[in-house]
Each structure stands twice: as structure tokens, then as C-alpha cells.
Backbone as CSV, one residue per row, in Angstrom:
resi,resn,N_x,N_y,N_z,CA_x,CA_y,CA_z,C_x,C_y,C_z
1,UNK,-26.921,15.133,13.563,-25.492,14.899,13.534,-25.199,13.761,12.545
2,UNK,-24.323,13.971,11.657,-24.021,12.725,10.541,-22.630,12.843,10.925
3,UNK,-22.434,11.150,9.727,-21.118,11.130,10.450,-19.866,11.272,9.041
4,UNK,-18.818,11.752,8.849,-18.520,12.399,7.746,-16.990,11.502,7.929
5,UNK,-16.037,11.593,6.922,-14.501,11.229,6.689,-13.908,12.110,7.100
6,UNK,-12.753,11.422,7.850,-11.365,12.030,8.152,-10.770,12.670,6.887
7,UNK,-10.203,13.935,6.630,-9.556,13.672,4.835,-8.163,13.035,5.745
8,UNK,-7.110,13.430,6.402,-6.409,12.682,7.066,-6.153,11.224,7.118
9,UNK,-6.794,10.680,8.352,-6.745,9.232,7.961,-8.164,8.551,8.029
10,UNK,-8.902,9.739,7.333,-10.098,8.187,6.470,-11.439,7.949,7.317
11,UNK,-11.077,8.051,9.099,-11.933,7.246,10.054,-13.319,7.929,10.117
12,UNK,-14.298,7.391,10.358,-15.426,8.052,10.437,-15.547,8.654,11.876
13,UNK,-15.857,9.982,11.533,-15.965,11.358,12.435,-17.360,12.247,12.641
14,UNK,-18.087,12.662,13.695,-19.072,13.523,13.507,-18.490,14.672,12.733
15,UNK,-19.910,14.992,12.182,-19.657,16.025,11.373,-19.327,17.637,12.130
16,UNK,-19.820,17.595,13.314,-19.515,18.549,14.377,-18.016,19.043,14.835
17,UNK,-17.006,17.861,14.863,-16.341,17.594,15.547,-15.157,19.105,14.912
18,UNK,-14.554,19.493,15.822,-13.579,20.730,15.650,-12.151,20.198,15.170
19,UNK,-11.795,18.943,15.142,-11.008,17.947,15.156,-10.817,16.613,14.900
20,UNK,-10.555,15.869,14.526,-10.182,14.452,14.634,-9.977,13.505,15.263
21,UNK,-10.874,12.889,16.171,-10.277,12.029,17.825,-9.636,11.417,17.549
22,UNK,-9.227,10.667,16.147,-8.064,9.664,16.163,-6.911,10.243,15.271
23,UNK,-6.652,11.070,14.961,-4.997,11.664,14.339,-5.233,13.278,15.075
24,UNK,-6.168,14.195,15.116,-6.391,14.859,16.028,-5.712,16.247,14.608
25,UNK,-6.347,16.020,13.736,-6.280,16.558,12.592,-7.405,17.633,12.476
26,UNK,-6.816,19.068,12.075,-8.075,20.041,12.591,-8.876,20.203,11.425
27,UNK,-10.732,20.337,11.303,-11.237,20.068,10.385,-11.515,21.180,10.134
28,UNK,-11.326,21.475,8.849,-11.543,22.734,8.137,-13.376,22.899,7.392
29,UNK,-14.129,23.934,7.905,-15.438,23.997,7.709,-15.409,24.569,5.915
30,UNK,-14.546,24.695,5.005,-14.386,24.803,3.788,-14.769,23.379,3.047
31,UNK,-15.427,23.229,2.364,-15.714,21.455,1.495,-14.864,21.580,0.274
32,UNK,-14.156,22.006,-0.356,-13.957,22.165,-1.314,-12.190,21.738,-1.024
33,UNK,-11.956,22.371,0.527,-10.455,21.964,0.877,-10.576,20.322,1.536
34,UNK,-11.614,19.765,1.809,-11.909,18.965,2.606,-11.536,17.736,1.158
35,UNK,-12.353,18.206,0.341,-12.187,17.240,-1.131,-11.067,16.859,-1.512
36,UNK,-10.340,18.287,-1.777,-9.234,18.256,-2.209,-8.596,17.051,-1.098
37,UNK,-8.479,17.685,-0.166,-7.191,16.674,0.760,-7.806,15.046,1.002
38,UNK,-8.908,14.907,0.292,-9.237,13.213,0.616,-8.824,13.244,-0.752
39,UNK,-8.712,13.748,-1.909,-8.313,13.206,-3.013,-6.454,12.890,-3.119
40,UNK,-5.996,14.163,-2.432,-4.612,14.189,-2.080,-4.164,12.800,-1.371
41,UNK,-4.848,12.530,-0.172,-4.475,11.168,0.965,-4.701,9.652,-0.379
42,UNK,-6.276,10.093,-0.874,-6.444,8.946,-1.929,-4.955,8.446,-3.224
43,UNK,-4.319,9.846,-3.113,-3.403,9.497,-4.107,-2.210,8.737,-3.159
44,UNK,-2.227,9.451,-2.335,-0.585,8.589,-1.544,-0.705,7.647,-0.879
45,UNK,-2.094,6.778,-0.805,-2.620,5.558,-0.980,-2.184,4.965,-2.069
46,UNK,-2.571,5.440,-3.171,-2.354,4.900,-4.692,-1.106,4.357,-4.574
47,UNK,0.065,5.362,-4.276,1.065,5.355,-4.820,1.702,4.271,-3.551
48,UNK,1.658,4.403,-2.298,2.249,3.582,-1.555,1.548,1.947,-2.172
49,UNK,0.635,1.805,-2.607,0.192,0.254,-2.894,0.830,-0.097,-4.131
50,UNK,1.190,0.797,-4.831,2.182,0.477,-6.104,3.863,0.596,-6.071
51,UNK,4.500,1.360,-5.042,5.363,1.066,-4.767,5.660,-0.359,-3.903
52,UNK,4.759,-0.648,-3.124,4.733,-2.370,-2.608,4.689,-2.950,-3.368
53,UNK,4.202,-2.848,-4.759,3.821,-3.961,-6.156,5.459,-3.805,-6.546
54,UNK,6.017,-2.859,-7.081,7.064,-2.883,-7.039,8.204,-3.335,-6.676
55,UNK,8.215,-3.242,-5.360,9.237,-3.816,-4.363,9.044,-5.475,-4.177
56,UNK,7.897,-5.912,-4.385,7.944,-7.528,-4.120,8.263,-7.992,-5.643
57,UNK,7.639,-7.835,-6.760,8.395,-7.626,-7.831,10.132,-7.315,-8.065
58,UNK,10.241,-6.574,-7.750,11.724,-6.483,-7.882,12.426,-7.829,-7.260
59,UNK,11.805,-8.485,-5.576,12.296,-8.913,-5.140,12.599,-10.534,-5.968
60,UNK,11.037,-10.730,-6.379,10.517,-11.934,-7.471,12.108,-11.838,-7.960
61,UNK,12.270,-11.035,-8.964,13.065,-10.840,-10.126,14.630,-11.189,-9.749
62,UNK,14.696,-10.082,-8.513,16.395,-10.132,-7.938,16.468,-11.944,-7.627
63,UNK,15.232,-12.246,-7.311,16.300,-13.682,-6.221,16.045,-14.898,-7.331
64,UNK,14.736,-14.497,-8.312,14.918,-15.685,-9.402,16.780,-15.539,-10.726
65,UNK,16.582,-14.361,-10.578,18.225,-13.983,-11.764,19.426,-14.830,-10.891
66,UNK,19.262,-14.175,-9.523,20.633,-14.586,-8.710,20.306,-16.455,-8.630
67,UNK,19.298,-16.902,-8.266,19.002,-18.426,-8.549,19.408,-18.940,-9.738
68,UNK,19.156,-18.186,-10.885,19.184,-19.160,-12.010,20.388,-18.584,-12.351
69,UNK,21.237,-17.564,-12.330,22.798,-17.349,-12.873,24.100,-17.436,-11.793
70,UNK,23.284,-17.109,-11.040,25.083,-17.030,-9.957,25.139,-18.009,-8.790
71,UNK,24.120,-18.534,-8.469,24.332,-19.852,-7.465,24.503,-21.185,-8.255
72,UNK,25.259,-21.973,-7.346,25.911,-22.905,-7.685,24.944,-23.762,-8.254
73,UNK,25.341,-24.705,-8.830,24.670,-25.865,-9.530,24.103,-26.673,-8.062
74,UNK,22.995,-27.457,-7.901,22.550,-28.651,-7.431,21.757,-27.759,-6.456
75,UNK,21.672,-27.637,-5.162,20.768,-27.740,-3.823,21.864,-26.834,-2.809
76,UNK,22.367,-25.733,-2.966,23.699,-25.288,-2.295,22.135,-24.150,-1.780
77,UNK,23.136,-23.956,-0.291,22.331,-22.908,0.597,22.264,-21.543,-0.157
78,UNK,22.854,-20.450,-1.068,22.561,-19.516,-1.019,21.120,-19.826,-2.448
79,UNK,21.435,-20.759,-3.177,20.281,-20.948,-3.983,19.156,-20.966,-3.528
80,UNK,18.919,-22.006,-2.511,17.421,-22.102,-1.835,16.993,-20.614,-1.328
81,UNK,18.226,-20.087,-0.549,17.942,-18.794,0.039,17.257,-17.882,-1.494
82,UNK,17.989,-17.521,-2.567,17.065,-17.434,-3.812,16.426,-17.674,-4.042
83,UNK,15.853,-19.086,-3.933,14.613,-19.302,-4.496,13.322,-18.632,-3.336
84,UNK,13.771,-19.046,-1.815,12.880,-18.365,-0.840,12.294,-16.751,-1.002
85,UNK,13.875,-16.099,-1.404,13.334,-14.631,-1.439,12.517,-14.380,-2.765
86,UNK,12.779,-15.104,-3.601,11.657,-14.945,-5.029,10.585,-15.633,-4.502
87,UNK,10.125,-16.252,-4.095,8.972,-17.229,-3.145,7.835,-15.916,-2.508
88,UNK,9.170,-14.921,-1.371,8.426,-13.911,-0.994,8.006,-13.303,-2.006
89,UNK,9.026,-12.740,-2.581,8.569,-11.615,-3.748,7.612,-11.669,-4.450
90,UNK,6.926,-13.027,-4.957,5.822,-13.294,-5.825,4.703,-12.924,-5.039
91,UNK,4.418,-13.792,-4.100,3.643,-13.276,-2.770,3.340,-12.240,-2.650
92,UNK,4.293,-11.165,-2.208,4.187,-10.062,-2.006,3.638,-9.152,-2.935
93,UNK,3.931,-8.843,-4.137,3.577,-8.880,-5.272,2.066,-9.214,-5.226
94,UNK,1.863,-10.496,-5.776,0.292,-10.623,-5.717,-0.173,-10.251,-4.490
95,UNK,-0.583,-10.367,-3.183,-1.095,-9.081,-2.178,-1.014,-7.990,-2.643
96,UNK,-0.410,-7.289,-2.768,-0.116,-5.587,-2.701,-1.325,-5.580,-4.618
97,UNK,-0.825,-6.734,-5.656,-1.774,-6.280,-6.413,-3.185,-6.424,-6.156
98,UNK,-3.678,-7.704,-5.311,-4.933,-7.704,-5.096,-5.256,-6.342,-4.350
99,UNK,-4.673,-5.517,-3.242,-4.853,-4.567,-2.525,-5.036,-3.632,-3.206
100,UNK,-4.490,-3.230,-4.263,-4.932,-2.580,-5.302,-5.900,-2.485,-6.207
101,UNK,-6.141,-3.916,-6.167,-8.011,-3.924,-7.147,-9.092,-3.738,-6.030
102,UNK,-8.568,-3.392,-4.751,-9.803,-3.847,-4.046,-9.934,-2.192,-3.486
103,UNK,-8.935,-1.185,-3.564,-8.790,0.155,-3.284,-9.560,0.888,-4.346
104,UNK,-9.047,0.142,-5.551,-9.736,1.050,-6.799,-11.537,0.714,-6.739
105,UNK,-11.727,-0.463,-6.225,-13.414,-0.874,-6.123,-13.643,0.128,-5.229
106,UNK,-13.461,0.072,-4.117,-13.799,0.765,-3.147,-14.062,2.088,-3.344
107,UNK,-13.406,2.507,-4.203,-13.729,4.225,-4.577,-14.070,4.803,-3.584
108,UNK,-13.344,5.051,-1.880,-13.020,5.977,-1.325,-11.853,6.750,-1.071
């Protein structure tokens, strides 16, 4: 008995198993469909870790523009609130990119 990938979600499964104990995903005795759909899940991995790069990025961007053009001069509350949400956004941003160099190493 070896123990083989979910194409689903990933978890390690006997190779026996008629099913999936943890998403309960039915395993198809074809390898060729089995490939395919871990390459399929591998992509909407891809793409959800780059839409997060995105979105904290954007956020970087939205709250540094609104900081540096449309809030008031000196230390006024919606500025700081700008500078905080660009604070996240950078953050966020770098996570989601490190998560991304560490998906592509991983090559599963």
C-alpha cells in the first residue's frame, strides 16, 4: 500500500482508497485524469497566490496616492488611516510574494 495525492486538495491518501477521507473526492483509477486534475488544482493555486499579490499591492498603492494627494496636510486621522492601509498592503504583498516563491520551489 503506498501513499499517493489528493488531485483535489493535495492530502496524502492510500493508494487503495475509493475516495478521499478528507474532501471525500472520488478517485478515478485513470493516471492520466489524475495528472491532469493535480495540474488543473496546481494552476488555481497559482492564480489565487497572484491575485493576493495583487490585491495587497493595489492596497500599497490606493492608501499611499490617497496619503500623499487627498489627505490633509500635518497628522489628520484619515491620513494615518492611509498610511496604515498602505502599511497593510506592503505586507500583504510581500507574504503572498514570498508564498509564491516557496509554491514554485515546491513543485507540487
Amino acid at each position: 500500500m503506498a501513499l499517493t495525492h489528493c488531485p483535489k486538495c493535495d492530502k496524502k491518501i492510500s493508494d487503495k482508497a475509493d475516495q478521499c477521507p478528507h474532501c471525500e473526492h472520488l478517485m478515478v483509477a485513470d493516471p492520466e485524469k489524475l495528472e491532469t486534475q493535480r495540474r488543473i488544482n496546481r494552476i488555481k493555486k497559482s492564480s489565487s497566490l497572484i491575485t493576493q499579490s495583487f490585491l495587497g499591492l493595489i492596497l500599497f498603492i490606493g492608501g499611499l496616492a490617497y496619503s500623499s494627494w487627498y489627505a490633509e496636510d500635518g497628522m489628520s486621522n484619515d491620513k494615518i488611516a492611509a498610511q496604515v492601509i498602505a502599511g497593510i498592503g506592503v505586507f500583504w504583498y510581500l507574504v503572498s510574494r514570498i508564498r509564491i516563491l516557496m509554491f514554485r520551489r515546491s513543485g507540487k
